[in-house]
LUMLODREN-223072 format. One record per residue (C-alpha): residue in one letter; x, y, z. Coordinates in steps of 0.5 Angstrom, whole numbers. Layout:
# residues N
+--------+-------+-------+-------+
: residu :    xx :    yy :    zz :
+--------+-------+-------+-------+
:      A :     X :     Y :     Z :
...
+--------+-------+-------+-------+
This chain:
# residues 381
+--------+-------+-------+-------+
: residu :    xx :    yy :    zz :
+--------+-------+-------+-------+
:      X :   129 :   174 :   232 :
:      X :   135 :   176 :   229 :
:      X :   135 :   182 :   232 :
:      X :   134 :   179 :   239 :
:      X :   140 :   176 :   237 :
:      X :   143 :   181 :   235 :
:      X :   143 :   185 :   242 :
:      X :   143 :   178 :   246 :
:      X :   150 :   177 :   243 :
:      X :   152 :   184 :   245 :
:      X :   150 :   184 :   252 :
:      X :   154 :   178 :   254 :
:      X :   160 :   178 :   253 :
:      X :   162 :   185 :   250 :
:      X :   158 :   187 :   257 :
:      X :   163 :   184 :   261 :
:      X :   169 :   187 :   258 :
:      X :   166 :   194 :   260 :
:      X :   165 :   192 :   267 :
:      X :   171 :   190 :   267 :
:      X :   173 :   196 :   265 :
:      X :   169 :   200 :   269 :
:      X :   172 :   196 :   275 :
:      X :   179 :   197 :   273 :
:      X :   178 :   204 :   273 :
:      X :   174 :   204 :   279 :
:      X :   168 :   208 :   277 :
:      X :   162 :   207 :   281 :
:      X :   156 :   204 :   280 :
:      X :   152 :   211 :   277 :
:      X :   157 :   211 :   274 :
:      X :   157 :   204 :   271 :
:      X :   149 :   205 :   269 :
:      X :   151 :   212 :   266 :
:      X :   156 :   208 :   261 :
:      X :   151 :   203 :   260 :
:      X :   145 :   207 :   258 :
:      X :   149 :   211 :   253 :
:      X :   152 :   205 :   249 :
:      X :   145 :   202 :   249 :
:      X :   141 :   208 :   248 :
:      X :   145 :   210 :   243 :
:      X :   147 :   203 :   238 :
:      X :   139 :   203 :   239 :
:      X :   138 :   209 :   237 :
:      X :   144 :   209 :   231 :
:      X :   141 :   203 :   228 :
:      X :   133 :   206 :   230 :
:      X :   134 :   213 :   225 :
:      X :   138 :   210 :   220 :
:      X :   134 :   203 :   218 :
:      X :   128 :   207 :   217 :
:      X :   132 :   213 :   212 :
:      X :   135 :   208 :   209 :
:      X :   131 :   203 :   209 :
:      X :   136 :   197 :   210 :
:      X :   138 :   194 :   215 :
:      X :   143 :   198 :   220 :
:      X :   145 :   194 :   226 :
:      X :   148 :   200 :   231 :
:      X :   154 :   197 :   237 :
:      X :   158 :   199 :   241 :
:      X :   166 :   198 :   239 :
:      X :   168 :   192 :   243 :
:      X :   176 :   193 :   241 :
:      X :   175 :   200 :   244 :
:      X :   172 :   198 :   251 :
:      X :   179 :   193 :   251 :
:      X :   183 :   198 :   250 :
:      X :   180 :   202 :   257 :
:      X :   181 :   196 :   260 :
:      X :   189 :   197 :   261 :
:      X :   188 :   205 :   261 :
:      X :   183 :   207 :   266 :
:      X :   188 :   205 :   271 :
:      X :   194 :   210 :   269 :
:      X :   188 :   215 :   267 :
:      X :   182 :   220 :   271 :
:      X :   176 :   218 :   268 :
:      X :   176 :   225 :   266 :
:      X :   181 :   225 :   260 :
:      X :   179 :   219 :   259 :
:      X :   172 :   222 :   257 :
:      X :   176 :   228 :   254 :
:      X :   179 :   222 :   249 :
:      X :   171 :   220 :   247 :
:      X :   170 :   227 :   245 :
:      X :   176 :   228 :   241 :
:      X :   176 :   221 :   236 :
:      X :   168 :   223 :   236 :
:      X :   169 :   230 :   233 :
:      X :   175 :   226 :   228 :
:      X :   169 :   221 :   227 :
:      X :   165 :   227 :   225 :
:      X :   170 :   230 :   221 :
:      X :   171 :   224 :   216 :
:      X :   164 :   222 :   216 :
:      X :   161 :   230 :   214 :
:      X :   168 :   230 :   209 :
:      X :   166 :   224 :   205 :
:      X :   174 :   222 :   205 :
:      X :   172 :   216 :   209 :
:      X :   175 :   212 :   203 :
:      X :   181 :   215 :   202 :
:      X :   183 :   216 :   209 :
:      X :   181 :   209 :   211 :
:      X :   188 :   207 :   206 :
:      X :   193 :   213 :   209 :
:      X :   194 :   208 :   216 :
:      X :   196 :   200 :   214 :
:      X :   190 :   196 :   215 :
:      X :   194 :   190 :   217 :
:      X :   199 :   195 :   222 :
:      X :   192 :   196 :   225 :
:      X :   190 :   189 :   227 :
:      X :   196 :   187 :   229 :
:      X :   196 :   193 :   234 :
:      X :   189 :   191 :   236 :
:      X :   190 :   184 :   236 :
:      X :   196 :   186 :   241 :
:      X :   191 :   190 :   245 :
:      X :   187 :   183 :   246 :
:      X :   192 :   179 :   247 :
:      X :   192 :   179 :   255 :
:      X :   184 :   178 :   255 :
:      X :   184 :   171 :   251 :
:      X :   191 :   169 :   256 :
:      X :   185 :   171 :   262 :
:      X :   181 :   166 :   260 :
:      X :   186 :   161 :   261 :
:      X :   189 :   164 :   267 :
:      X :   183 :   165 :   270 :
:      X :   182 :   158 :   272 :
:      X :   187 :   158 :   277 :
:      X :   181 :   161 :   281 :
:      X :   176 :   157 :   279 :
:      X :   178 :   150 :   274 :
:      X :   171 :   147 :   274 :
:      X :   168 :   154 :   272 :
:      X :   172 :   156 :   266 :
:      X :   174 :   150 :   264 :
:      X :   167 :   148 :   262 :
:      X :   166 :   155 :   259 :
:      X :   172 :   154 :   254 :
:      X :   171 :   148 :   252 :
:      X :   163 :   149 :   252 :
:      X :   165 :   155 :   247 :
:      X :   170 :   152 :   242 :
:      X :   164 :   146 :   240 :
:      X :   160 :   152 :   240 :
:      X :   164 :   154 :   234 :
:      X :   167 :   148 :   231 :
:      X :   159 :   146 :   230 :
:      X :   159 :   153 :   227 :
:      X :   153 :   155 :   233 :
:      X :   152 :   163 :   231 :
:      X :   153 :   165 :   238 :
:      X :   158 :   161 :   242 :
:      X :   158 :   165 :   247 :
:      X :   151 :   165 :   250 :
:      X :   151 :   157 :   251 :
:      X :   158 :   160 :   255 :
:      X :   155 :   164 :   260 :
:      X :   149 :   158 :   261 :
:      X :   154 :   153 :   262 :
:      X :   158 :   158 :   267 :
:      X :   152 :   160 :   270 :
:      X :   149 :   153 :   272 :
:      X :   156 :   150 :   275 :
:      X :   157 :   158 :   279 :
:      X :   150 :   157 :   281 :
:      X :   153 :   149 :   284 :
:      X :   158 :   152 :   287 :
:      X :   154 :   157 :   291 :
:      X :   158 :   163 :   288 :
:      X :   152 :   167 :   284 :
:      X :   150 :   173 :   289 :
:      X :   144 :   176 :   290 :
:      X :   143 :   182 :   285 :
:      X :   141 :   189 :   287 :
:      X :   136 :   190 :   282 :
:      X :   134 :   197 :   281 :
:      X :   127 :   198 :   277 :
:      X :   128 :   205 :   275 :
:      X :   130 :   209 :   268 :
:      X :   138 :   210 :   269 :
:      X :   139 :   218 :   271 :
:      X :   145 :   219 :   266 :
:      X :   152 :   222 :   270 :
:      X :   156 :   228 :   267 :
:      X :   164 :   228 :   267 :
:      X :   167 :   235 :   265 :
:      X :   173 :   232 :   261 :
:      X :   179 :   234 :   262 :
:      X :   185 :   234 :   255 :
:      X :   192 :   232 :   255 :
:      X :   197 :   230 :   250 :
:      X :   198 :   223 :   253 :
:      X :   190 :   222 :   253 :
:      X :   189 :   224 :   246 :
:      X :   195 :   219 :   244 :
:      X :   194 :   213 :   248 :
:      X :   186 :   213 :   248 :
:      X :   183 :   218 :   242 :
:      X :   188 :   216 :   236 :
:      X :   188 :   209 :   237 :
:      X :   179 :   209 :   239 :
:      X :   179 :   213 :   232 :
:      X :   183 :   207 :   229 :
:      X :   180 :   202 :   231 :
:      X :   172 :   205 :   230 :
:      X :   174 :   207 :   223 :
:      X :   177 :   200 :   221 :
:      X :   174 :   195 :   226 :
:      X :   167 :   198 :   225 :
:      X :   166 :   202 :   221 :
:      X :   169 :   199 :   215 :
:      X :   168 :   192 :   217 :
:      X :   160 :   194 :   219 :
:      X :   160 :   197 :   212 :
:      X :   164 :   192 :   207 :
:      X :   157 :   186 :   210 :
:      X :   152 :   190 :   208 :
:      X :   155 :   191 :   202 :
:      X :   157 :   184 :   201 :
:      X :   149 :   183 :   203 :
:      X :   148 :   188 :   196 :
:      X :   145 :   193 :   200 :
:      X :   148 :   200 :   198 :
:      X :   151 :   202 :   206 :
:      X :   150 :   209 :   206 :
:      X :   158 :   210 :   209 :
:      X :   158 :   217 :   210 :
:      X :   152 :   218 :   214 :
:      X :   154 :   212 :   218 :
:      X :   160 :   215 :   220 :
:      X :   157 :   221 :   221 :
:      X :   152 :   219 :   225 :
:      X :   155 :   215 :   230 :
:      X :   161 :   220 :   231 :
:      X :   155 :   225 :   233 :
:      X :   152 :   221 :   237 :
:      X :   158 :   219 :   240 :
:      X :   159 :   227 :   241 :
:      X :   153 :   228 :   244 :
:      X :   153 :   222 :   250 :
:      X :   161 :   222 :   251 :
:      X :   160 :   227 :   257 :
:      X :   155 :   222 :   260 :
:      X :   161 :   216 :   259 :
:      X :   159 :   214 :   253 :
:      X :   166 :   209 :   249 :
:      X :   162 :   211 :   242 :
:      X :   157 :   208 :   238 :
:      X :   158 :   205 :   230 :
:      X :   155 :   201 :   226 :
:      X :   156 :   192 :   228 :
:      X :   161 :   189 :   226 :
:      X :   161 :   182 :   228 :
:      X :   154 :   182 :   229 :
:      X :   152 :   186 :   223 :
:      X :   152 :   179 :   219 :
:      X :   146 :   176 :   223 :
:      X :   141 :   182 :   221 :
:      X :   143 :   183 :   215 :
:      X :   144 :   176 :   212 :
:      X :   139 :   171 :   209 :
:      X :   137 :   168 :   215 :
:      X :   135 :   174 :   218 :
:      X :   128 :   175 :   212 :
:      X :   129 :   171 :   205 :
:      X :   127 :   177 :   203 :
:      X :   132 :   183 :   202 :
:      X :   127 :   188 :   202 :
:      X :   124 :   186 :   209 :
:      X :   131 :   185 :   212 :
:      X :   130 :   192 :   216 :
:      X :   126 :   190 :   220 :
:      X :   132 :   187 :   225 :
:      X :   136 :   193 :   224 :
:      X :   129 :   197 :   226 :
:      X :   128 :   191 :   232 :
:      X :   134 :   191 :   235 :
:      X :   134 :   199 :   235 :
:      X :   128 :   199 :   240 :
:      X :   131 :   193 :   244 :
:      X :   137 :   197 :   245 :
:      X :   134 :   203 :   247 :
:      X :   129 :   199 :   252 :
:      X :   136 :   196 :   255 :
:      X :   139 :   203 :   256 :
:      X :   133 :   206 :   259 :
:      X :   134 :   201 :   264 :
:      X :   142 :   200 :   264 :
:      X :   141 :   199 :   272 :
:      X :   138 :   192 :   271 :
:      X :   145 :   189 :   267 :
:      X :   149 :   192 :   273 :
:      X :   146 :   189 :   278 :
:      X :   146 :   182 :   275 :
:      X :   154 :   183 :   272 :
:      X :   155 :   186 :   280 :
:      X :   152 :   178 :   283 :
:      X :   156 :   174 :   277 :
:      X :   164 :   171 :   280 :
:      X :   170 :   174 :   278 :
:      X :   173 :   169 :   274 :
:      X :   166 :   167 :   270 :
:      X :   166 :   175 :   268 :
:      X :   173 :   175 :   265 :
:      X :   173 :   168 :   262 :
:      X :   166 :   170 :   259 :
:      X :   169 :   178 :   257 :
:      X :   176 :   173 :   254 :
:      X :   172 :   169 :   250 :
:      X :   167 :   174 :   248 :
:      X :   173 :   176 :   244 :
:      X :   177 :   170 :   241 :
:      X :   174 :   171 :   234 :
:      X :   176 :   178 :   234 :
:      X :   184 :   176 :   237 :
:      X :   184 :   171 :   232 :
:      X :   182 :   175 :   225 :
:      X :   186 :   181 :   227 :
:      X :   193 :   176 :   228 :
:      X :   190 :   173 :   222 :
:      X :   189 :   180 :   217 :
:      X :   196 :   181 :   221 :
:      X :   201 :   177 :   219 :
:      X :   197 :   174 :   213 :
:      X :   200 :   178 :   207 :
:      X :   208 :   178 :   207 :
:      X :   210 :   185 :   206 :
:      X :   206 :   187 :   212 :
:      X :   209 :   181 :   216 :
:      X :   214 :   184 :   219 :
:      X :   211 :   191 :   220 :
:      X :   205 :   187 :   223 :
:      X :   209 :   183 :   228 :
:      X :   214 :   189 :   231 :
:      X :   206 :   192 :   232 :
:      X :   204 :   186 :   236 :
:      X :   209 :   185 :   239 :
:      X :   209 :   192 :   242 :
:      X :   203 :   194 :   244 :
:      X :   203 :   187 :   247 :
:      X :   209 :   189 :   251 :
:      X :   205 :   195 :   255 :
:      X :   211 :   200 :   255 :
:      X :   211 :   207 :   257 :
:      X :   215 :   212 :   253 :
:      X :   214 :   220 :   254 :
:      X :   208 :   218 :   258 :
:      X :   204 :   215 :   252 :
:      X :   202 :   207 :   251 :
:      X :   204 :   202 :   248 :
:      X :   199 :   201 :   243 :
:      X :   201 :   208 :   239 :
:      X :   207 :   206 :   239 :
:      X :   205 :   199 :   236 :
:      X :   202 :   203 :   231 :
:      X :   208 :   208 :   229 :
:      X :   213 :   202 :   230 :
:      X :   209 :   199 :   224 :
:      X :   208 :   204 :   220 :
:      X :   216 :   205 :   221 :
:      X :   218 :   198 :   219 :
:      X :   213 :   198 :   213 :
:      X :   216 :   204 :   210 :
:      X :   224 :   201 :   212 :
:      X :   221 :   194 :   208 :
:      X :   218 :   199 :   201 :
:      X :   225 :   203 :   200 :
:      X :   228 :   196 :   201 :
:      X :   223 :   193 :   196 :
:      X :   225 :   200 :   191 :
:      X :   232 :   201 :   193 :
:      X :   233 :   193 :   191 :
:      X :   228 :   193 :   184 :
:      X :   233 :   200 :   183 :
:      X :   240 :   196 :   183 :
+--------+-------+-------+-------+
């Protein structure tokens, strides 16, 4: 069961984000599934291989942050150097995971300018679920309110008691469609990727940065904290090869689970420690079940209104909004550095036809430098 729950809370509202994504890019619908089948296919498959070598419980996902970040960049770039993004942070995923310099390059970039970098890039998704009751108040509204008793009851996952509550007013409300449901195994879409600076810092540096921080060092520090000895580098290495091997085929990337980690490795998954792999071997099978048949999730996304897949994306991600700021801002010698990276990246400028989260990123780390000399130039006067 909690590996059901694991691949439940991920076909929700991280699903949402994607075919979000997917329309603001304007990708077709084999497009859509070839996306889809990767991701599923391949967490089910990441989760599948290293669960049984290692013989813990490894929970395979996909990056929720990294679907966000397309969201805003589909728009202003083809599909193609979006792909050709995928293929570059993966090959830096295989690098660093093969290399064994994971911990240490984990240290090289500030984790706080990094969160609030990200915290800006979701910012947007968390005011679109307030902003999206101007369509349709009676919808979201319950869907909001729904999810914070959720959370303030400590429900594991809010987000599905959510999308119920979302689907029985729309369906009230007559504004459920009829799905188009196509029962055949997925025929994944290859894209040749195309290459360009802009691409590579607006979409490659920030995804690499945000798998190794979000994912993989977050993935990793539960297992840990569960006392299991999570095989780092393997997970790294695993996930940018699989990451390699489906990007021409659409695939964001698959890494090990963050918020979801925690279901399937924790003590209510099995009290026995030594049993627990069975969620990570569960989940696996689920996912690449699901994968096989991505169209299914299409046609039921495609039949859903507007407003309940983006009040449902939005709050899919407000846990992650609100720990991001929180790691941010919390320290007082990151603070500024921190803030100046949010506010940028929330600012969605253009210079040198690269975005605003690379410029979040190199703002931040320019201000935390200015606060070390000063700290240095004050304990030397």
């Amino acid at each position: 069961m909690a590996g059901f729950l694991c691949v439940l809370i991920s076909v929700t509202g991280p699903v949402a984000l994607l075919f979000q994504a997917a329309q603001t890019g304007h990708l077709t619908t084999l497009q859509i599934d070839s996306w889809l089948f990767t991701i599923f296919f391949g967490s089910g498959l990441f989760g599948f291989l290293l669960t049984l070598r290692y013989g813990i419980p490894v929970i395979g996902a996909w990056g929720g942050a990294t679907t966000a970040l397309l969201v805003t960049s589909l728009p202003t770039h083809p599909f193609p150097e979006v792909i050709g993004a995928f293929f570059i942070a993966s090959v830096a995923l295989i690098i660093v995971g093969a290399s064994g310099l994971f911990g240490k390059f984990i240290h090289l970039v500030p984790r706080p300018v990094v969160m609030a970098m990200l915290a800006g890039v979701l910012f947007n998704f968390g005011v679109q679920v307030f902003s999206s009751m101007k369509s349709g108040l009676l919808l979201a509204l319950a869907m909001v309110i729904v999810f914070f008793i959720g959370r303030s009851i400590k429900m594991r996952a809010p987000i599905l008691l959510s999308l119920a509550v979302g689907l029985i007013i729309a369906g009230f409300e007559s504004k459920l469609l009829n799905p188009h449901l196509a029962g055949s195994i997925v025929h994944p879409q290859w894209v040749t990727p195309t290459f360009s600076i802009a691409s590579t810092l607006n979409l490659a540096l920030p995804i690499f940065l945000l798998v190794m921080t979000t994912q993989n060092a977050t993935g990793t520090a539960v297992l840990f904290n569960m006392n299991y000895e999570a095989p780092v580098n393997a997970i790294v290495t695993m996930g940018g090869v699989l990451s390699f091997l489906s990007a021409g085929f659409g695939g964001s990337g698959v890494n090990v689970a963050a918020m979801t980690a925690a279901i399937g490795s924790g003590p209510e998954a099995d009290p026995n420690p030594k049993t627990r792999y069975f969620a990570g071997f569960v989940s696996g099978i689920i996912y690449m079940l699901l994968g096989l048949f991505a169209s299914v999730e299409t046609g039921l996304l495609g039949a859903l209104p507007v407003v309940l897949v983006s009040a449902l994306a939005g709050l899919a991600l407000i846990p992650t909004i609100g720990s991001s700021l929180h790691e941010a801002l919390i320290d007082p010698e990151y603070r500024d550095a921190g803030l100046a990276a949010l506010l940028i990246s929330v600012s969605g400028i253009t210079f040198l036809n690269v975005g605003a989260p690379f410029w979040g990123l190199v703002g931040g780390i320019v201000i935390h430098q200015f606060t070390l000399w000063a700290k240095a130039f004050s304990k030397n006067t």
